[in-house]
N, CA, C and O atoms as a Maestro MAE file, in Angstrom:
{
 s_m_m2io_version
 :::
 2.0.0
}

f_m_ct {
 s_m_title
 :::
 protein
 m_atom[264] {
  # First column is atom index #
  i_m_mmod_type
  r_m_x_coord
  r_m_y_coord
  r_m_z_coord
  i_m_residue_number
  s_m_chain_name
  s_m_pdb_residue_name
  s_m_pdb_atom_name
  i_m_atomic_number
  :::
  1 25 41.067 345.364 97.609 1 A "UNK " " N  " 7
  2 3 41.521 345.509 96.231 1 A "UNK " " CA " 6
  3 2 42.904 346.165 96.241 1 A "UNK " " C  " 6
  4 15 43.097 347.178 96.914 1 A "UNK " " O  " 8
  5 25 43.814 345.634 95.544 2 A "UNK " " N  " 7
  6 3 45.337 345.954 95.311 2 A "UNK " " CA " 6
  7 2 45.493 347.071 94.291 2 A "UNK " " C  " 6
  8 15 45.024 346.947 93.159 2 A "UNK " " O  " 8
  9 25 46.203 348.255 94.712 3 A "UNK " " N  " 7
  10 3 46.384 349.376 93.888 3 A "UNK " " CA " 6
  11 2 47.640 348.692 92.692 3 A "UNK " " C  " 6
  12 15 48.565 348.008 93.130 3 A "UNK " " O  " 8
  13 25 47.541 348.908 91.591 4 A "UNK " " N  " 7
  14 3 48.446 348.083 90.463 4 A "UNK " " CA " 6
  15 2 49.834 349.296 90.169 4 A "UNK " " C  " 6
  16 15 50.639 349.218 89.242 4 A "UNK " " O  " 8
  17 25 49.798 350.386 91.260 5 A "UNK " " N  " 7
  18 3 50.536 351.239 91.180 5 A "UNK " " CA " 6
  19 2 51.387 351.633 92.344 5 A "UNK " " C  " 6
  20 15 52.268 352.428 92.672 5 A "UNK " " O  " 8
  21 25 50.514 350.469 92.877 6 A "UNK " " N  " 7
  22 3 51.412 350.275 94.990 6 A "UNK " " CA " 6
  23 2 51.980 348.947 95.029 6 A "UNK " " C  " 6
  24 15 51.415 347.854 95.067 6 A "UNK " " O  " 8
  25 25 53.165 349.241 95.012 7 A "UNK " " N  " 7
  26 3 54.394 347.646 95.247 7 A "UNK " " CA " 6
  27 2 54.351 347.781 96.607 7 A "UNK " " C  " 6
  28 15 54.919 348.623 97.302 7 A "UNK " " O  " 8
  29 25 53.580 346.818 96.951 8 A "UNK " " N  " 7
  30 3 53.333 346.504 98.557 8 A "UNK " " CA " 6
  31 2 55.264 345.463 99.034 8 A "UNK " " C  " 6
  32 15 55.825 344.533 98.454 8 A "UNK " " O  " 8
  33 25 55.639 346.243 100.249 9 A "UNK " " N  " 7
  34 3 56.729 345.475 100.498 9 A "UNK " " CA " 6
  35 2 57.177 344.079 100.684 9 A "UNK " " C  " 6
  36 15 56.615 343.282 101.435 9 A "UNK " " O  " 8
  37 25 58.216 343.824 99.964 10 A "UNK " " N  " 7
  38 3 58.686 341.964 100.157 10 A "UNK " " CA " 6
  39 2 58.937 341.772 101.082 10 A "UNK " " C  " 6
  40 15 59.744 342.523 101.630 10 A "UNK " " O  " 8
  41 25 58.418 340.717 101.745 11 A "UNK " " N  " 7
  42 3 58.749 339.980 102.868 11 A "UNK " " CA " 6
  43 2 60.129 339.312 102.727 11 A "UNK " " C  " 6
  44 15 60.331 338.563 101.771 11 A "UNK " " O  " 8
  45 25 61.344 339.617 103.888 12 A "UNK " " N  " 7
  46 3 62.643 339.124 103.441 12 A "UNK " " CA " 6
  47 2 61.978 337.295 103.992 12 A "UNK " " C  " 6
  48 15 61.134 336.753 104.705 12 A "UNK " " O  " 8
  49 25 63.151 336.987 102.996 13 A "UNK " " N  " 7
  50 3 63.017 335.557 103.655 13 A "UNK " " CA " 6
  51 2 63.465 334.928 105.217 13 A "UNK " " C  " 6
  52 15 64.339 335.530 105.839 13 A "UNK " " O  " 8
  53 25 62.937 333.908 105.709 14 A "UNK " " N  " 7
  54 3 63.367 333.677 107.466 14 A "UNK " " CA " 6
  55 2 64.901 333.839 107.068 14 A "UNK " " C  " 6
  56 15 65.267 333.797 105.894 14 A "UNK " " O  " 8
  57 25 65.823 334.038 108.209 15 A "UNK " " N  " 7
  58 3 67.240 333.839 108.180 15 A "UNK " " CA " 6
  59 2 67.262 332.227 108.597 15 A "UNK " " C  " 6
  60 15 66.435 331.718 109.353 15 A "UNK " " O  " 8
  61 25 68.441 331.473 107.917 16 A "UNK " " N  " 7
  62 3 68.224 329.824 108.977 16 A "UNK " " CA " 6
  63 2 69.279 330.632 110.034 16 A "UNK " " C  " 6
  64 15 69.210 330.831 111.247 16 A "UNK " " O  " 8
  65 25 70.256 330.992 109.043 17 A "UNK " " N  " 7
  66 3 71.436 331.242 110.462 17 A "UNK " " CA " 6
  67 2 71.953 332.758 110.038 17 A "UNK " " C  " 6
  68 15 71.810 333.165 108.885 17 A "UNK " " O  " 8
  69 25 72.630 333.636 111.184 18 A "UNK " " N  " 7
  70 3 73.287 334.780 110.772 18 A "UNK " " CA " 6
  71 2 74.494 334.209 111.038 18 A "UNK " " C  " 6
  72 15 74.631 333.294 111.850 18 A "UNK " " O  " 8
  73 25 75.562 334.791 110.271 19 A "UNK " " N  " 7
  74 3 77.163 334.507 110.133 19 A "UNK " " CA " 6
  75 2 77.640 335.150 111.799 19 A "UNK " " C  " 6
  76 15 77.528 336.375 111.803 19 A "UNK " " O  " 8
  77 25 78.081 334.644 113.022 20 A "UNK " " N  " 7
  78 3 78.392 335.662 114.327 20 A "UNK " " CA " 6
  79 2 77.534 335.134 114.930 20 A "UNK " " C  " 6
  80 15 77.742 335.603 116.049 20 A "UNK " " O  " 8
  81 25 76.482 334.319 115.057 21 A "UNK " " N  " 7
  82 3 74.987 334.648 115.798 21 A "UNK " " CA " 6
  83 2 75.927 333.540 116.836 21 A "UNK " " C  " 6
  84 15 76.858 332.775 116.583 21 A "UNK " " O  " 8
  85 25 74.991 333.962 118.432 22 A "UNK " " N  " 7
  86 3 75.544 333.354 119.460 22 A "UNK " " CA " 6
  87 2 75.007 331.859 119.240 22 A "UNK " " C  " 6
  88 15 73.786 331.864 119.084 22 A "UNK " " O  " 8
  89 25 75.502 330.751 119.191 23 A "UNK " " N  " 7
  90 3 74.993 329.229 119.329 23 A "UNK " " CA " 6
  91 2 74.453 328.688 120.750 23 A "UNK " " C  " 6
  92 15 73.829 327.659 121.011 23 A "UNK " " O  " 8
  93 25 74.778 329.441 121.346 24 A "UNK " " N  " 7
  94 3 74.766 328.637 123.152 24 A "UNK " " CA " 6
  95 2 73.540 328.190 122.936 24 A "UNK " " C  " 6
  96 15 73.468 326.975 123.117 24 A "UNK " " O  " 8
  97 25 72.625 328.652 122.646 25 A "UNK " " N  " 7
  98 3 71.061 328.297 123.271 25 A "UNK " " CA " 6
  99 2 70.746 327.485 122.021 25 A "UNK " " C  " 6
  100 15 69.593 327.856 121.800 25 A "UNK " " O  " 8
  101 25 71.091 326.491 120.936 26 A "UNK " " N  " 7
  102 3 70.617 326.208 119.937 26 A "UNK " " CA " 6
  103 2 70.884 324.961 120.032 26 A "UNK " " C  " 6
  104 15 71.952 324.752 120.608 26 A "UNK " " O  " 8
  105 25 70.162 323.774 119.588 27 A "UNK " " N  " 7
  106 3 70.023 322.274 120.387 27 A "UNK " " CA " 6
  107 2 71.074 322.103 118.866 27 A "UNK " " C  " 6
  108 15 71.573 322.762 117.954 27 A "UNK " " O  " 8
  109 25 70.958 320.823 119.364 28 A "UNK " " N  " 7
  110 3 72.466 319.987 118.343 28 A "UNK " " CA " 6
  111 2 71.384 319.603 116.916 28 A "UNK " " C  " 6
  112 15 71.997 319.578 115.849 28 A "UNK " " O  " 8
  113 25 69.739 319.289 116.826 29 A "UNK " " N  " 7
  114 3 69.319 319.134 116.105 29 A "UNK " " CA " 6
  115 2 69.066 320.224 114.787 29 A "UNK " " C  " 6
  116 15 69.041 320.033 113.571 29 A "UNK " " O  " 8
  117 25 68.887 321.486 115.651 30 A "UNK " " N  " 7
  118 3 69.108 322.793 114.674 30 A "UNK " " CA " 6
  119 2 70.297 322.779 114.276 30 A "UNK " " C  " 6
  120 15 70.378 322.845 113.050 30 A "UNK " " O  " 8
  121 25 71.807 322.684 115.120 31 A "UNK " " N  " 7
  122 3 72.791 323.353 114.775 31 A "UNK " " CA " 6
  123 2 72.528 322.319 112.794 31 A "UNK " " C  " 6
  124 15 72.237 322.778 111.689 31 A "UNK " " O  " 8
  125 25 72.783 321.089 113.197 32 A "UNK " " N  " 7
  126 3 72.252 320.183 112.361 32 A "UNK " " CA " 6
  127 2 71.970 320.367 110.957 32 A "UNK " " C  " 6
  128 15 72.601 320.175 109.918 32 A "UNK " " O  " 8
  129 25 70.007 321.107 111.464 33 A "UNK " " N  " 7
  130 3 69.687 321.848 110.487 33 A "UNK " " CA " 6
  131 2 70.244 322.880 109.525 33 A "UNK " " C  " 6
  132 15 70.229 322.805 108.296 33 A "UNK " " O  " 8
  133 25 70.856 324.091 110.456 34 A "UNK " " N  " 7
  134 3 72.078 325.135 109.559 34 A "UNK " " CA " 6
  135 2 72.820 324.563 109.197 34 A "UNK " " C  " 6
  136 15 72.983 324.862 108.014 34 A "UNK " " O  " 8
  137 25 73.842 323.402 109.669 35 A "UNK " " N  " 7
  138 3 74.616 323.111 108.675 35 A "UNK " " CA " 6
  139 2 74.390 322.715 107.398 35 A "UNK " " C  " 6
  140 15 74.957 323.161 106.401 35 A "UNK " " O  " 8
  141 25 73.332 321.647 107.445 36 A "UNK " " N  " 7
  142 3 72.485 321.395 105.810 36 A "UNK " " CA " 6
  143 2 72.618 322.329 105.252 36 A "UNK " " C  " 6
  144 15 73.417 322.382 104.317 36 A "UNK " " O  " 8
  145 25 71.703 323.643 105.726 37 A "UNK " " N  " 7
  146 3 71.009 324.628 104.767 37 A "UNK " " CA " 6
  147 2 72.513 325.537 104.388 37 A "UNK " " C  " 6
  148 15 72.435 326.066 103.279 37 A "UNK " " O  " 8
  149 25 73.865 325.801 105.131 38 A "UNK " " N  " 7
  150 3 74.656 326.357 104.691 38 A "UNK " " CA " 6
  151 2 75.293 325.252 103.648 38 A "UNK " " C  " 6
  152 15 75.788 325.816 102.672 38 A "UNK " " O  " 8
  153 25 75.369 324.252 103.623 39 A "UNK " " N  " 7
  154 3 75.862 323.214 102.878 39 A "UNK " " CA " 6
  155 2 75.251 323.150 101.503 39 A "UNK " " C  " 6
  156 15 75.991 322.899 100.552 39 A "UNK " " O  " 8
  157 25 73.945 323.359 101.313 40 A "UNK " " N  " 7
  158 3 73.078 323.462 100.413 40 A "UNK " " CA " 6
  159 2 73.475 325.470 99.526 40 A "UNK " " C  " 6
  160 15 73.498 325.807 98.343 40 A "UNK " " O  " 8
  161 25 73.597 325.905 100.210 41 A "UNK " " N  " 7
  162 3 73.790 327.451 100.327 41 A "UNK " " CA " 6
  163 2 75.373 327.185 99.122 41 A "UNK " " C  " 6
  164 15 75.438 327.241 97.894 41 A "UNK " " O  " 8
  165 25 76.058 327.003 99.792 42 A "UNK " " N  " 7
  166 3 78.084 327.005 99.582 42 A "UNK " " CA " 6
  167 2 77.474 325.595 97.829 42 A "UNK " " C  " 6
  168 15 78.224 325.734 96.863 42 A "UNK " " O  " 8
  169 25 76.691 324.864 97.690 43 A "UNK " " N  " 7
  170 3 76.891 324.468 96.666 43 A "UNK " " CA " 6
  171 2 75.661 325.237 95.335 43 A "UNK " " C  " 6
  172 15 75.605 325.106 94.112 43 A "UNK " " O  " 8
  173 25 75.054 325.814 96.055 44 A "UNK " " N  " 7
  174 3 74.238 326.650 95.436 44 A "UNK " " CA " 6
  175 2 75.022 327.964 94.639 44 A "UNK " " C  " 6
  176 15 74.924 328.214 93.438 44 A "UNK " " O  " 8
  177 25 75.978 328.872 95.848 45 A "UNK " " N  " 7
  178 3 77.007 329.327 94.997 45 A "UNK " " CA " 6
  179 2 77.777 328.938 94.394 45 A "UNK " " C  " 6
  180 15 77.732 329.391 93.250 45 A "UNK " " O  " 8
  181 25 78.848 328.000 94.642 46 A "UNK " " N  " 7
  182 3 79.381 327.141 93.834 46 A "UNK " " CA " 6
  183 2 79.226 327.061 92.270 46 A "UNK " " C  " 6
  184 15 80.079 327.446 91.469 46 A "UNK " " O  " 8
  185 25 77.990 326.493 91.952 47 A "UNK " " N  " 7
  186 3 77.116 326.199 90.522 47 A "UNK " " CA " 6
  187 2 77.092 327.274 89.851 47 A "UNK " " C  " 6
  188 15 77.117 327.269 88.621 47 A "UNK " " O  " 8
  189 25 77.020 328.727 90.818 48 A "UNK " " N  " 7
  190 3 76.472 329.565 90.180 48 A "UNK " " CA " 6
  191 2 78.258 330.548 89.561 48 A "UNK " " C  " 6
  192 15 78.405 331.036 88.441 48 A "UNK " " O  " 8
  193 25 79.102 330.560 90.461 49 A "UNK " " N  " 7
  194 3 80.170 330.726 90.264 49 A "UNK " " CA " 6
  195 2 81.276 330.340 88.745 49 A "UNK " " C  " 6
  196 15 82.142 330.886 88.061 49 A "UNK " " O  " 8
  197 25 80.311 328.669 88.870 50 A "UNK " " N  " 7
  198 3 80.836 327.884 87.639 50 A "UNK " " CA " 6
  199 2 80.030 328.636 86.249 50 A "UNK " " C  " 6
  200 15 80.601 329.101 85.262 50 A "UNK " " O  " 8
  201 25 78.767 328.602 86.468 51 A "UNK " " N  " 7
  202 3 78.037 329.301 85.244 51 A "UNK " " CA " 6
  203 2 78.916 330.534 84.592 51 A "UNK " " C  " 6
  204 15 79.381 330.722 83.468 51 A "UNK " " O  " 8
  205 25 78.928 331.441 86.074 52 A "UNK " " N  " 7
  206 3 80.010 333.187 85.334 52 A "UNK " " CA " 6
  207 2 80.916 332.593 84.837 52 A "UNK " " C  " 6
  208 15 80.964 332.520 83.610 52 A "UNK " " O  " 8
  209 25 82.207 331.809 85.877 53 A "UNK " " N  " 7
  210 3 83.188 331.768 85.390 53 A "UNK " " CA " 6
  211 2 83.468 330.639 83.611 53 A "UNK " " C  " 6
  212 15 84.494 330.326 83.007 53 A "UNK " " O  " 8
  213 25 81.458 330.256 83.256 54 A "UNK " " N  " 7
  214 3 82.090 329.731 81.746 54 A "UNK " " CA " 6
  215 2 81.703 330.847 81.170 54 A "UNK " " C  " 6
  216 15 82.176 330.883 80.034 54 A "UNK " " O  " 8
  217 25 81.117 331.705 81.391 55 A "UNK " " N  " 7
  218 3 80.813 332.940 80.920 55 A "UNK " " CA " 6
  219 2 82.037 333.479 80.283 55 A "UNK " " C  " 6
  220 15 82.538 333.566 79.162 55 A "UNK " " O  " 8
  221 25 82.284 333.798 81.495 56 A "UNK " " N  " 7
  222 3 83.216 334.681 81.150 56 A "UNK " " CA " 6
  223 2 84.850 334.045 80.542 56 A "UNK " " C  " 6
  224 15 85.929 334.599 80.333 56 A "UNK " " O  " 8
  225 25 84.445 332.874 80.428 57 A "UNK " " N  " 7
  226 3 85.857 332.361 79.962 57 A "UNK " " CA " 6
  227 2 85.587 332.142 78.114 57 A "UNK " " C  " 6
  228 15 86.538 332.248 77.339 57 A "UNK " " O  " 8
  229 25 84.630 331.935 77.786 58 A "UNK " " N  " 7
  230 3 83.827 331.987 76.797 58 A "UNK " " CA " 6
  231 2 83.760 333.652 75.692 58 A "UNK " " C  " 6
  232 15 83.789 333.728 74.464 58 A "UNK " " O  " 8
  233 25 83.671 334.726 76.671 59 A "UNK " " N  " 7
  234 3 83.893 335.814 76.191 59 A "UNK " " CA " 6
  235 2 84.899 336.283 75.727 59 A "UNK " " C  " 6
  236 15 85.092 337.094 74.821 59 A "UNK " " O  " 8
  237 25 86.058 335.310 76.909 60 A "UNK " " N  " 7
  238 3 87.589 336.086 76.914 60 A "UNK " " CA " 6
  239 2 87.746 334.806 75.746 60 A "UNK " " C  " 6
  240 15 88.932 334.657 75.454 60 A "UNK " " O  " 8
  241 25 87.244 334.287 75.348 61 A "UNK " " N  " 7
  242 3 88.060 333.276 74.255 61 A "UNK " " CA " 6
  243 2 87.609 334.073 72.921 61 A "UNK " " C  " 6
  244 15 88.430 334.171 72.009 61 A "UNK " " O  " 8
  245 25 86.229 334.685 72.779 62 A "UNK " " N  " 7
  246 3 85.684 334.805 71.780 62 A "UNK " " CA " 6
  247 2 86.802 336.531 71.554 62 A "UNK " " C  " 6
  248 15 87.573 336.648 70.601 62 A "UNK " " O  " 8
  249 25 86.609 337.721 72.700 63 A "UNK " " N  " 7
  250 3 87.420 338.373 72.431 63 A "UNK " " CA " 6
  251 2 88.938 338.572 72.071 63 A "UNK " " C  " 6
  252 15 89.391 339.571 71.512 63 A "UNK " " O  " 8
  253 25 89.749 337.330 72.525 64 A "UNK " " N  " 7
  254 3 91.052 337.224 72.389 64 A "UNK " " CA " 6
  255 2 91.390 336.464 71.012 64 A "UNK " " C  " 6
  256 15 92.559 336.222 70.708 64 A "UNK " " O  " 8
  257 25 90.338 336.110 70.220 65 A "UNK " " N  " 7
  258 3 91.019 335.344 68.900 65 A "UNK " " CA " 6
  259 2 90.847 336.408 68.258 65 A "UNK " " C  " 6
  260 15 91.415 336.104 67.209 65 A "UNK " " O  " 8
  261 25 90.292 337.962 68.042 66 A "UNK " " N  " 7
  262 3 90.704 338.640 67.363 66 A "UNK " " CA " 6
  263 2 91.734 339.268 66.928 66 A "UNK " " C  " 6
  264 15 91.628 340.045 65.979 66 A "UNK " " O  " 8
  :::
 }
 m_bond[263] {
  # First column is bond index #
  i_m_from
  i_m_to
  i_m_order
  :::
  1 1 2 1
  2 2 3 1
  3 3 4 2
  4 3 5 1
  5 5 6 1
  6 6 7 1
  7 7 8 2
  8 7 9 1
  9 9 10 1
  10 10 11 1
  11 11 12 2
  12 11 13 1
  13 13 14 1
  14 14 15 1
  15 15 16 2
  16 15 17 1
  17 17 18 1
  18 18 19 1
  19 19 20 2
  20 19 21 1
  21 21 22 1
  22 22 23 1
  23 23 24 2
  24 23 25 1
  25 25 26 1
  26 26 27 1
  27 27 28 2
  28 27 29 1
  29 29 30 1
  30 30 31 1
  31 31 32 2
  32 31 33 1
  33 33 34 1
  34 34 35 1
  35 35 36 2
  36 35 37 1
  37 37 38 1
  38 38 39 1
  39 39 40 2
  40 39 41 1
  41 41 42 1
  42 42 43 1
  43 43 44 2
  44 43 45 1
  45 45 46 1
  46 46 47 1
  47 47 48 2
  48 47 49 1
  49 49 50 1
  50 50 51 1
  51 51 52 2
  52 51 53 1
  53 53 54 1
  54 54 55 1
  55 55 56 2
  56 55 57 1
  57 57 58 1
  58 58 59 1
  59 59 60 2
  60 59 61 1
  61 61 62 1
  62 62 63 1
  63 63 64 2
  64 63 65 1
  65 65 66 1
  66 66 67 1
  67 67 68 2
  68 67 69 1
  69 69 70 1
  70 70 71 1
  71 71 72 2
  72 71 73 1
  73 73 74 1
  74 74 75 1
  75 75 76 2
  76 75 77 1
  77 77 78 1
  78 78 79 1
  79 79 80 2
  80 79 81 1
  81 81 82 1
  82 82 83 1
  83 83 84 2
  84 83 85 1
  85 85 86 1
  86 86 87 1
  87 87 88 2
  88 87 89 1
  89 89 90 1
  90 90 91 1
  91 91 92 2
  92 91 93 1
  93 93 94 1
  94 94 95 1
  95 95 96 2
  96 95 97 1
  97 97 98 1
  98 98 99 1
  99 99 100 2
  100 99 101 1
  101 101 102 1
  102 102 103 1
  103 103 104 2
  104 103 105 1
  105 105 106 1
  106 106 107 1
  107 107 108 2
  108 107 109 1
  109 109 110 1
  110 110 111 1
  111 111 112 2
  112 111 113 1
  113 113 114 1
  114 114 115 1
  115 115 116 2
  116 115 117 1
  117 117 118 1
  118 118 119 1
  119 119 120 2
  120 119 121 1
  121 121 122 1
  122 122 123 1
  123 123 124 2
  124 123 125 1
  125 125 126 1
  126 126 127 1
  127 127 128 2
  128 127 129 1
  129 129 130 1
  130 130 131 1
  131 131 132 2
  132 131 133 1
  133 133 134 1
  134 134 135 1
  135 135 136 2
  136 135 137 1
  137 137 138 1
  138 138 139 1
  139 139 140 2
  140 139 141 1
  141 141 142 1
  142 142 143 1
  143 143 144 2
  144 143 145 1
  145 145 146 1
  146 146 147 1
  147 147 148 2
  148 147 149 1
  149 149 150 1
  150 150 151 1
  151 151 152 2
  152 151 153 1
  153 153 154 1
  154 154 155 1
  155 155 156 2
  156 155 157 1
  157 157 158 1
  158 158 159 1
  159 159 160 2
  160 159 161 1
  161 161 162 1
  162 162 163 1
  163 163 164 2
  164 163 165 1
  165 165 166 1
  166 166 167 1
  167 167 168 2
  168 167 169 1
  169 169 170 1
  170 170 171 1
  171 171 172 2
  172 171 173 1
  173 173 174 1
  174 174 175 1
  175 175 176 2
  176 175 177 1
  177 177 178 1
  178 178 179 1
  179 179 180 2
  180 179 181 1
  181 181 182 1
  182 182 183 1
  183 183 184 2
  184 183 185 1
  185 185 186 1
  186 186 187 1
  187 187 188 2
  188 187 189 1
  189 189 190 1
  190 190 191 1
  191 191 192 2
  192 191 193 1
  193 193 194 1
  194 194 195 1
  195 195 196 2
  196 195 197 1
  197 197 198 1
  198 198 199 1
  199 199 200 2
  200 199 201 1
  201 201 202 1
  202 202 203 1
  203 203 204 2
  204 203 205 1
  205 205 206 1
  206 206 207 1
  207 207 208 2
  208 207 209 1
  209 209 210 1
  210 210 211 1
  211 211 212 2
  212 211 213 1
  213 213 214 1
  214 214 215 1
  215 215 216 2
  216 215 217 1
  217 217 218 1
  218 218 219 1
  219 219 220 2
  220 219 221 1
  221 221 222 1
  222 222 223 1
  223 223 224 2
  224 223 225 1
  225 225 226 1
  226 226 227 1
  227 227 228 2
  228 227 229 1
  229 229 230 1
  230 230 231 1
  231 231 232 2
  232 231 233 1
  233 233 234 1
  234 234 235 1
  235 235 236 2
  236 235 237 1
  237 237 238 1
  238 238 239 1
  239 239 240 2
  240 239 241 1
  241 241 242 1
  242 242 243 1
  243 243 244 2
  244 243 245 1
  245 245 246 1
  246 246 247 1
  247 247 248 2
  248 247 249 1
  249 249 250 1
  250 250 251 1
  251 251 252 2
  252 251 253 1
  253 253 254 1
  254 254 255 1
  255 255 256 2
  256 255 257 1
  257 257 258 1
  258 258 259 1
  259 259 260 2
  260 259 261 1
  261 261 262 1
  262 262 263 1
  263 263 264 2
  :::
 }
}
């Protein structure tokens, strides 16, 4: 039974790749794989970049017509 007053710790998610990590030992099918998942990653920020920056372009329009 789970105490509703004990936040049992998050499991971080797997890493696919660390930014530095040595490649030597990693077959061409993984490298492969990380590239997807950083590819997927870089348009994931991307989208999210676009969202702030209508944000915030939206704010600065609404504050600057005063």
């Amino acid at each position: 039974m789970s105490d509703p007053f004990f936040e049992e710790p998050r499991k971080k998610p797997k890493l696919v790749h660390e930014i530095g990590q040595d490649l030597a030992a990693i077959s061409i099918a993984e490298l492969d794989e990380r590239i997807a998942a950083l590819k997927d990653e870089i348009q994931r920020l991307e989208a999210e970049k676009a969202k702030k920056s209508a944000v915030m372009a939206a704010a600065d329009g609404l504050f600057k017509s005063r």
